[in-house]
Every structure is written in structure tokens, then in C-alpha cells.
KOLGU-4560 file (N, C-alpha, C; in nm, 3 decimals, padded with zeros to 5 digits):
<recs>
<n_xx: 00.086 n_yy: -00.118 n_zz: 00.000 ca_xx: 00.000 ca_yy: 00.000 ca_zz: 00.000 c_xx: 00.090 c_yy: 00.124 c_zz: 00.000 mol: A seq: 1 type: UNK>
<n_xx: 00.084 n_yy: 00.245 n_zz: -00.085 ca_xx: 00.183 ca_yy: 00.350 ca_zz: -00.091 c_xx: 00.117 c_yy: 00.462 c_zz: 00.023 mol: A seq: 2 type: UNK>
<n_xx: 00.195 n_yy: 00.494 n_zz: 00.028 ca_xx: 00.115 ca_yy: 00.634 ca_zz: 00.129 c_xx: -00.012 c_yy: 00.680 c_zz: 00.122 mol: A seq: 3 type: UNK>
<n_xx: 00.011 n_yy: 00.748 n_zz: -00.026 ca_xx: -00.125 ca_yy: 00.791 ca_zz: -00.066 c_xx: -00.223 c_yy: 00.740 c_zz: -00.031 mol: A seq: 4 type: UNK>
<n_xx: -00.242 n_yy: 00.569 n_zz: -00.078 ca_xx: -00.345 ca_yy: 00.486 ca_zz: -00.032 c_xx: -00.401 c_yy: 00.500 c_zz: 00.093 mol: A seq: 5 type: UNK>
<n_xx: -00.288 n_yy: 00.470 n_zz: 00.181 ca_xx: -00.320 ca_yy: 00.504 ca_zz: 00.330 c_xx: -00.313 c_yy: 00.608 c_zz: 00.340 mol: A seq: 6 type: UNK>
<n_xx: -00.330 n_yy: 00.728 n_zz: 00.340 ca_xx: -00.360 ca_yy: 00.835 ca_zz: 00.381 c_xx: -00.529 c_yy: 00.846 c_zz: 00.347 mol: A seq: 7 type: UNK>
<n_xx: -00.581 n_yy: 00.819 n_zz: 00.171 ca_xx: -00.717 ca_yy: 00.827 ca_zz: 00.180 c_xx: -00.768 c_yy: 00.742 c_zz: 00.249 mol: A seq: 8 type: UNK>
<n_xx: -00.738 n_yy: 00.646 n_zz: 00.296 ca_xx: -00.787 ca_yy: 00.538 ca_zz: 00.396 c_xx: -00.809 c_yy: 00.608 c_zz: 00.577 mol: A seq: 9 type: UNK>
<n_xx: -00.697 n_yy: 00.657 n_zz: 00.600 ca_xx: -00.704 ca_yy: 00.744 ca_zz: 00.679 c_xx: -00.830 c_yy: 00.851 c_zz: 00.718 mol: A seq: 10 type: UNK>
<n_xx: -00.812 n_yy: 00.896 n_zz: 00.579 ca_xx: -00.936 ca_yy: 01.049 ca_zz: 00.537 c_xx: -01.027 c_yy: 00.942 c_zz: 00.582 mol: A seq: 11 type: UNK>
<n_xx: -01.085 n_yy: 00.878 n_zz: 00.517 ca_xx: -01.216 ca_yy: 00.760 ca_zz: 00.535 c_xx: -01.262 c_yy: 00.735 c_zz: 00.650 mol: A seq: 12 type: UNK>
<n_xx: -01.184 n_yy: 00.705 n_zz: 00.747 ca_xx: -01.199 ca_yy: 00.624 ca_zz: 00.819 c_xx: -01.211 c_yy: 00.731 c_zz: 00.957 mol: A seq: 13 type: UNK>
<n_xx: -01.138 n_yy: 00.850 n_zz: 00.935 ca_xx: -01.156 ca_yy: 00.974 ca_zz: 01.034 c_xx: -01.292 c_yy: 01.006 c_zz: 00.988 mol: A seq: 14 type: UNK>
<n_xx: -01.388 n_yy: 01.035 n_zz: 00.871 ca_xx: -01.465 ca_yy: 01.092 ca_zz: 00.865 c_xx: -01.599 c_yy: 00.973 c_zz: 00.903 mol: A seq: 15 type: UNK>
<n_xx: -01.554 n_yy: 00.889 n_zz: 00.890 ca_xx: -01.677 ca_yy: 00.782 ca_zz: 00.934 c_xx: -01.674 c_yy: 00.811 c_zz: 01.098 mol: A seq: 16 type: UNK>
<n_xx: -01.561 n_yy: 00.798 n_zz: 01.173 ca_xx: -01.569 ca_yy: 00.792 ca_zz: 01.308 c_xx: -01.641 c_yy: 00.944 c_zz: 01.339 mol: A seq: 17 type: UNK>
<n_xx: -01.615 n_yy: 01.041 n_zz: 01.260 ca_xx: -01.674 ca_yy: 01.220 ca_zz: 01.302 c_xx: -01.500 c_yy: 01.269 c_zz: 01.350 mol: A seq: 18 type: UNK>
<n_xx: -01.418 n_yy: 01.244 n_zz: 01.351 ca_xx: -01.286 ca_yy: 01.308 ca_zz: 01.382 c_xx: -01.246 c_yy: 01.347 c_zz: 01.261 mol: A seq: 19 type: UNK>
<n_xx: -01.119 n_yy: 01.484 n_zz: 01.283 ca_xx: -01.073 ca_yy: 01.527 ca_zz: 01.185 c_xx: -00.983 c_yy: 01.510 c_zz: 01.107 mol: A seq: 20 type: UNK>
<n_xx: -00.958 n_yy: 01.519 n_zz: 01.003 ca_xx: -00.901 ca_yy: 01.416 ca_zz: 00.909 c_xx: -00.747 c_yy: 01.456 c_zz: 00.891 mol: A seq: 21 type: UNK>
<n_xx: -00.664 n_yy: 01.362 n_zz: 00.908 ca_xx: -00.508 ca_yy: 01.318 ca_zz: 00.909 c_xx: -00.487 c_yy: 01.417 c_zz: 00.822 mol: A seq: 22 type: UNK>
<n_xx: -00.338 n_yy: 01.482 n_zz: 00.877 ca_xx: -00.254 ca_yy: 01.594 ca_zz: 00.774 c_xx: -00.216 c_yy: 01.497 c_zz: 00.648 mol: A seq: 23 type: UNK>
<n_xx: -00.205 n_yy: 01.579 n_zz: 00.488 ca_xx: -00.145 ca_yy: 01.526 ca_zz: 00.381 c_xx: -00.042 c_yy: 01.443 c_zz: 00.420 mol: A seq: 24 type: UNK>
<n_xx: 00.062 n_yy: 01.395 n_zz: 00.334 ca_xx: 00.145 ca_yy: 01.328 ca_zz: 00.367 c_xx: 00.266 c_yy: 01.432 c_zz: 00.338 mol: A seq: 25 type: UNK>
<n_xx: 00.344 n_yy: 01.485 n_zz: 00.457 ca_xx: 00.474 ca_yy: 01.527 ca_zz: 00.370 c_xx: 00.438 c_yy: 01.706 c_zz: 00.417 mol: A seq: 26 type: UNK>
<n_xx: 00.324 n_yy: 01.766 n_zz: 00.505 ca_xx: 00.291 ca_yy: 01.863 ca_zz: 00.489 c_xx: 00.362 c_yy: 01.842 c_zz: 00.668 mol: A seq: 27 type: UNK>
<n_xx: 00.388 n_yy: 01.774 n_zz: 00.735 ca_xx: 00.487 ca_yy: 01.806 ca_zz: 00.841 c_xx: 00.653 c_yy: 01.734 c_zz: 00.840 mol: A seq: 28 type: UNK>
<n_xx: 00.688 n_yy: 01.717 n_zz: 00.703 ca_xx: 00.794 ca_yy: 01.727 ca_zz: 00.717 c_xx: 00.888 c_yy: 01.916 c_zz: 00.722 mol: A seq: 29 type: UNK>
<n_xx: 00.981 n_yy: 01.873 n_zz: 00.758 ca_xx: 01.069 ca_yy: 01.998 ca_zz: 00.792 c_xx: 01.155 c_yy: 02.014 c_zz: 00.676 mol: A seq: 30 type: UNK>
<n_xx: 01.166 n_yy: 02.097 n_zz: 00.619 ca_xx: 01.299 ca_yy: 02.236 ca_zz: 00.540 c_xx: 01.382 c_yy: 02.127 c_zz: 00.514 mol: A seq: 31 type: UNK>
<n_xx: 01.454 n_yy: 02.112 n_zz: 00.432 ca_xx: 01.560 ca_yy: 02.008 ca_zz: 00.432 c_xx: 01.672 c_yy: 02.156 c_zz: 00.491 mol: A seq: 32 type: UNK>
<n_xx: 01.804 n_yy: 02.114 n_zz: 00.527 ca_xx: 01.883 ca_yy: 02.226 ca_zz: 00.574 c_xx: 01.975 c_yy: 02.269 c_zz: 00.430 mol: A seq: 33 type: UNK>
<n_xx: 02.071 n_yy: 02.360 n_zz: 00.409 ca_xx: 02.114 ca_yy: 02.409 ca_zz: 00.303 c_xx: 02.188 c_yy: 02.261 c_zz: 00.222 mol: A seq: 34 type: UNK>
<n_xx: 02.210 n_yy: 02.293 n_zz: 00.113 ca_xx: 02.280 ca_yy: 02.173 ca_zz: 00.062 c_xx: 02.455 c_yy: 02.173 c_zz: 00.093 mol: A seq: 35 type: UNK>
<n_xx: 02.532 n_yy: 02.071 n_zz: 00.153 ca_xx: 02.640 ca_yy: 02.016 ca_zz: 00.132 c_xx: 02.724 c_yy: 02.165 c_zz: 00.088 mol: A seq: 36 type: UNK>
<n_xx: 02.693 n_yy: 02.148 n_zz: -00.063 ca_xx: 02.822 ca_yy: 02.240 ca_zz: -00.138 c_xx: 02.774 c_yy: 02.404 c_zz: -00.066 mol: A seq: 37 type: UNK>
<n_xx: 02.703 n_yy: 02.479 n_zz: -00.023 ca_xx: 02.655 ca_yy: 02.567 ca_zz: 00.013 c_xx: 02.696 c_yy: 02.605 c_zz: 00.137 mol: A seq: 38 type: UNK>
<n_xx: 02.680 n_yy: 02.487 n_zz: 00.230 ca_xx: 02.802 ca_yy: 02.471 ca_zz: 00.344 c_xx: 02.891 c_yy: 02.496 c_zz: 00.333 mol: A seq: 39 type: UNK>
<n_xx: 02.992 n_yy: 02.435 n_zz: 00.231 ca_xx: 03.111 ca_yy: 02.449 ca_zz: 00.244 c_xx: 03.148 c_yy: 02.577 c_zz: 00.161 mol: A seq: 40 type: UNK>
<n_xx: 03.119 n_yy: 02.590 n_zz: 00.063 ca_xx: 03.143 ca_yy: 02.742 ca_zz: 00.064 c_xx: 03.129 c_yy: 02.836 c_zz: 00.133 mol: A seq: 41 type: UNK>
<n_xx: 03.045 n_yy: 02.776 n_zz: 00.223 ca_xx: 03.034 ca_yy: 02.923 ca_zz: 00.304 c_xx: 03.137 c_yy: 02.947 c_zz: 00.422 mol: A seq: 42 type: UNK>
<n_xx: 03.177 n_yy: 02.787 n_zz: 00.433 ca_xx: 03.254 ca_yy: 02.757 ca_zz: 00.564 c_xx: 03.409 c_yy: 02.827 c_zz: 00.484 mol: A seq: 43 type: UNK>
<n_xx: 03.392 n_yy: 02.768 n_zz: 00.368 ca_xx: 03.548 ca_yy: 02.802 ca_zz: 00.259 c_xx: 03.545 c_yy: 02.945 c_zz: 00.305 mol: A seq: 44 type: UNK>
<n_xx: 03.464 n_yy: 03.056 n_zz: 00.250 ca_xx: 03.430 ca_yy: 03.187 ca_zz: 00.264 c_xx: 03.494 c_yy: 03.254 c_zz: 00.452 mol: A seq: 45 type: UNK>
<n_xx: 03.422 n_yy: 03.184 n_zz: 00.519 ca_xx: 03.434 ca_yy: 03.244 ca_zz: 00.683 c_xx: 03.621 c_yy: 03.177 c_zz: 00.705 mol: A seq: 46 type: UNK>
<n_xx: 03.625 n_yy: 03.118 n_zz: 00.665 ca_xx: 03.821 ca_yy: 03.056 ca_zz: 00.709 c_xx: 03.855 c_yy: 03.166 c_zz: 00.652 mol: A seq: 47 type: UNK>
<n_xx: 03.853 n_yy: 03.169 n_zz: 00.525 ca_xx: 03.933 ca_yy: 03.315 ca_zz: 00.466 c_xx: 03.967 c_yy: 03.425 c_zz: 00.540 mol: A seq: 48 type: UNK>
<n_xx: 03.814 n_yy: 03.468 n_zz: 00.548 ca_xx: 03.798 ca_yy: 03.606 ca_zz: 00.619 c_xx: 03.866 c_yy: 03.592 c_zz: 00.779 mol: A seq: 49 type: UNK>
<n_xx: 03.877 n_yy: 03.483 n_zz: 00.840 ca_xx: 03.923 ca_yy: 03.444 ca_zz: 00.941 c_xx: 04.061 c_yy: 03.494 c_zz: 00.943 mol: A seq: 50 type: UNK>
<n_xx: 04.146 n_yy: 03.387 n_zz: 00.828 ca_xx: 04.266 ca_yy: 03.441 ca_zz: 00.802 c_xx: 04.346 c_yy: 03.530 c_zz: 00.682 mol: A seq: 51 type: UNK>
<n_xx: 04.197 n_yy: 03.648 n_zz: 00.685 ca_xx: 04.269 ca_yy: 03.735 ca_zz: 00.601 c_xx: 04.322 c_yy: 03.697 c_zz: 00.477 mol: A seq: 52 type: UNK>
<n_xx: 04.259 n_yy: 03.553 n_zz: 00.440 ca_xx: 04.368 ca_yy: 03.523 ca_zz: 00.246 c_xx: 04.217 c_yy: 03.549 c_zz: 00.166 mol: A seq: 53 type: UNK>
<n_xx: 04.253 n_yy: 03.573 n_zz: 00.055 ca_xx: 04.116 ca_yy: 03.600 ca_zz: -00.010 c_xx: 04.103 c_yy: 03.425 c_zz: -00.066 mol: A seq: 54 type: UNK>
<n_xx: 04.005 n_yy: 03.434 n_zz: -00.092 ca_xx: 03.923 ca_yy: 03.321 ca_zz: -00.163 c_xx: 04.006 c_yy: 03.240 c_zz: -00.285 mol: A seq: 55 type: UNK>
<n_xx: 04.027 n_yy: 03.163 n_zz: -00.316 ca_xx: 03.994 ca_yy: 03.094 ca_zz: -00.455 c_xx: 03.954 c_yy: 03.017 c_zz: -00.520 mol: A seq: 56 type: UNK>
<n_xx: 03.928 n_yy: 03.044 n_zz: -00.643 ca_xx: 03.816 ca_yy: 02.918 ca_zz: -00.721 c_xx: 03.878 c_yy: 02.843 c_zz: -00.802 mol: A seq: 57 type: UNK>
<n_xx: 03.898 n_yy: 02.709 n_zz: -00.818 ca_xx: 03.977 ca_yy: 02.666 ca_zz: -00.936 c_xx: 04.109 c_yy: 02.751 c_zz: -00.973 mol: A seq: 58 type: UNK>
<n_xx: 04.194 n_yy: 02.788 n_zz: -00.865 ca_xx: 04.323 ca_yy: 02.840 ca_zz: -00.844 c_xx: 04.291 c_yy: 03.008 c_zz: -00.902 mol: A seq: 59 type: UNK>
<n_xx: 04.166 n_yy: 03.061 n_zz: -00.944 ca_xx: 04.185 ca_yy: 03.197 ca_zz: -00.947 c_xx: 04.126 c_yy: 03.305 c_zz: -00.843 mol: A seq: 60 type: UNK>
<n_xx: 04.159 n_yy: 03.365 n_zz: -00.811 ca_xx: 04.133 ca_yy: 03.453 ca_zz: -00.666 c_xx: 03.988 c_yy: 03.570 c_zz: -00.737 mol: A seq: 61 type: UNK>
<n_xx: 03.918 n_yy: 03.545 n_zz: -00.653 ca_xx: 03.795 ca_yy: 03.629 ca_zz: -00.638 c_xx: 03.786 c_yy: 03.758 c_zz: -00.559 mol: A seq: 62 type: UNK>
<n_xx: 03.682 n_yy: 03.842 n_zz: -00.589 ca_xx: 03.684 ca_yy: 03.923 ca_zz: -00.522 c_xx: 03.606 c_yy: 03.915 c_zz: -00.402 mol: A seq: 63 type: UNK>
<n_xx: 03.584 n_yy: 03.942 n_zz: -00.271 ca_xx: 03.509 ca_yy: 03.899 ca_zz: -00.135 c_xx: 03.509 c_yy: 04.044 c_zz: -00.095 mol: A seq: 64 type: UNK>
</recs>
């Protein structure tokens, strides 16, 4: 049975009893957090500034 299934099964079965009917599926999951590479650039970014070297990308220096 996939979710879906059970979830309208759910709906069904709340509205026969008179209770209110089960959240969608997926409507209390949470934010996923930033992605991986987004992290680390950013972490790449804050070391820099930490120690004063500027940035680089594929060995060429950016502006920050």
C-alpha cells in the first residue's frame, strides 16, 4: 500500500468515526537544511575572512 493509499484510507476512516481528518502526507515534514556544497562554501568563505587570504576558485582569486 503506498502512502497515498493510506492516507485516503485514513481520510475515510476519520470521517466515518466524526474526527478530523489526518494531515497530507509530507505537509509536516521539515525544510531540508542548506545543501552540502553551500556549506562548504560558506565555511570556505568564513576561514578566509578568518585568516585574512582571499578566496579561490579553481586556483583563481575572487573578489570577497
Amino acid at each position: 500500500m503506498s502512502i497515498t493509499q493510506q492516507h485516503i484510507l485514513d481520510a475515510y476512516r476519520s470521517t466515518q468515526r466524526g474526527e478530523p481528518a489526518p494531515p497530507a502526507p509530507g505537509t509536516a515534514d521539515r525544510r531540508p537544511v542548506r545543501p552540502r556544497s553551500s556549506l562548504a562554501r560558506t565555511l570556505t568563505a568564513w576561514r578566509a575572512a578568518l585568516t585574512r587570504r582571499p578566496r579561490t576558485l579553481a586556483g583563481r582569486e575572487t573578489c570577497s
